[in-house]
C-alpha positions in Angstrom: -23.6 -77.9 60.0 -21.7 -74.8 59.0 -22.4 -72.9 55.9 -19.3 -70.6 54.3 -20.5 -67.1 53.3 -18.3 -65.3 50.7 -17.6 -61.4 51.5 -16.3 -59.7 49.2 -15.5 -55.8 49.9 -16.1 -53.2 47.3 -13.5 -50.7 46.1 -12.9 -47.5 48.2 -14.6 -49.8 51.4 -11.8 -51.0 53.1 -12.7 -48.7 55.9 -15.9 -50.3 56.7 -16.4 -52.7 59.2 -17.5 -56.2 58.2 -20.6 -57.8 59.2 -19.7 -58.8 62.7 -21.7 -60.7 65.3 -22.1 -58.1 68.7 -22.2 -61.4 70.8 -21.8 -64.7 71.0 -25.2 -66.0 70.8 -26.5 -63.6 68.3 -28.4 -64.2 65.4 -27.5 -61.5 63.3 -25.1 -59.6 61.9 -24.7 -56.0 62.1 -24.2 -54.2 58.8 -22.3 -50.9 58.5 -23.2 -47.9 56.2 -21.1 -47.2 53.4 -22.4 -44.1 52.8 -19.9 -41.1 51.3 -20.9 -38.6 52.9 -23.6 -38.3 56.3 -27.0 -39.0 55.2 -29.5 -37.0 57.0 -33.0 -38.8 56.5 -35.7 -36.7 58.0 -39.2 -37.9 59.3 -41.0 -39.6 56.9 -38.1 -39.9 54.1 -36.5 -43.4 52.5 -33.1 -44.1 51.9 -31.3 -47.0 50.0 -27.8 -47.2 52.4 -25.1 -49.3 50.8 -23.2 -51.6 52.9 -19.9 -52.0 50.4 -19.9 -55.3 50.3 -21.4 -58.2 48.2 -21.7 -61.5 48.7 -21.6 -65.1 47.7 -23.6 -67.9 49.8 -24.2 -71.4 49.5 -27.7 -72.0 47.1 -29.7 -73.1 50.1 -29.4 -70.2 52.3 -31.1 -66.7 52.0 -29.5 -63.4 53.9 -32.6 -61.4 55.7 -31.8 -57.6 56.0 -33.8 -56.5 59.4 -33.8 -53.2 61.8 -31.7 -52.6 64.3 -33.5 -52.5 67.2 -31.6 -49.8 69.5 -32.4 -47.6 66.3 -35.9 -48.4 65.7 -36.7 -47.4 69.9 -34.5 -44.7 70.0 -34.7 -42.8 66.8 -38.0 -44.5 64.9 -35.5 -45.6 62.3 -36.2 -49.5 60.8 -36.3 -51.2 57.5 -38.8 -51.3 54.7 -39.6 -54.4 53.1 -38.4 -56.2 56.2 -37.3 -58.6 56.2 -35.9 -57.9 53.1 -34.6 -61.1 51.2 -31.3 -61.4 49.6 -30.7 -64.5 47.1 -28.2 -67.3 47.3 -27.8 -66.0 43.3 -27.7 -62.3 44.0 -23.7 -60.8 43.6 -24.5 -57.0 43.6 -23.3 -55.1 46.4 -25.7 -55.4 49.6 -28.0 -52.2 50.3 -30.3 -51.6 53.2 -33.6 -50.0 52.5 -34.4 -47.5 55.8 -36.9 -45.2 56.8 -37.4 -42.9 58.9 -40.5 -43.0 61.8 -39.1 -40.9 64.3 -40.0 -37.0 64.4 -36.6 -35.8 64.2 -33.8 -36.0 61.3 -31.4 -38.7 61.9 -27.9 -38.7 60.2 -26.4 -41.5 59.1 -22.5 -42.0 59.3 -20.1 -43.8 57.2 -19.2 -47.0 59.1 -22.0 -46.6 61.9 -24.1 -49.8 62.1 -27.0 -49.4 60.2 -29.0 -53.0 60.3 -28.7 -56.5 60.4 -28.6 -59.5 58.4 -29.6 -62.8 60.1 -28.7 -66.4 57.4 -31.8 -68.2 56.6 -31.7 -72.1 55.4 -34.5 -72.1 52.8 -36.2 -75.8 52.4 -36.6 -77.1 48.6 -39.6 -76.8 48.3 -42.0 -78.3 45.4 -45.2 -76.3 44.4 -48.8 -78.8 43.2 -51.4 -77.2 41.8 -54.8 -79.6 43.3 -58.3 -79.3 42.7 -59.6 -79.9 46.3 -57.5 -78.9 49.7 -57.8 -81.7 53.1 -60.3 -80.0 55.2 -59.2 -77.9 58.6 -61.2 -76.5 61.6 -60.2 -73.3 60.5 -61.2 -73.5 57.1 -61.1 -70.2 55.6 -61.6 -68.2 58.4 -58.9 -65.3 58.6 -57.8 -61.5 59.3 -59.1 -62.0 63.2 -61.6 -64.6 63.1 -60.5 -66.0 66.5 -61.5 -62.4 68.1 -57.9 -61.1 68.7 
């Protein structure tokens, strides 16, 4: 089944690329930055990055905002909150929350690929508050139990 994803670019964005799929068997999308001006985030810093777009998606899907992964080996630069969730509902313009690992500044360009944002199918799903839960071998057992 295919799902129709609505992009819509902002004003004074018409220069930036639109998310684009770097292969045919990719999963996600590459996003680009749609910054004004370069944004130099040094070691240790945050930035929100807009993207210039927003977006309109079918009400059973989620967008997932994750690292780029050339930029997370080479420069130490991922995303926070990752993966960070955008909602079928949501129609503000689509930011990218980085940061900054690496020991050296890193400058971010206008138009330079900045992350990517993989399309989720998200089950309905119906919460039930019980008194009692079926029994497991686990059981409770957690946070390295099995000695890994």
């Amino acid at each position: 089944m295919q799902y129709n994803i609505q992009i819509k670019k902002l004003p004074g964005n018409e220069d930036i690329g639109m998310p684009k799929k770097m292969s045919e068997w990719a999963a996600g999308f590459d996003l680009h930055a749609a910054v004004t001006e370069p944004t130099v985030l040094k070691p240790g810093e945050r930035a929100l990055i807009p993207t210039g777009f927003s977006m309109a998606m079918p009400k059973q899907c989620e967008a997932q905002i994750r690292p780029r992964s050339g930029l997370a080996y080479k420069h130490g630069i991922t995303c926070l909150n990752s993966p960070g969730t955008i909602d079928a509902d949501y129609r503000g313009e689509v930011k990218v929350l980085l940061i900054n690992h690496g020991q050296e500044p890193f400058t971010i360009e206008r138009n330079e690929r900045v992350a990517q944002m993989v399309i989720q199918i998200v089950p309905q799903i119906s919460i039930q508050q019980v008194e009692e839960l079926s029994e497991t071998d686990r059981g409770e057992g957690g946070f390295g139990h099995t000695g890994v």
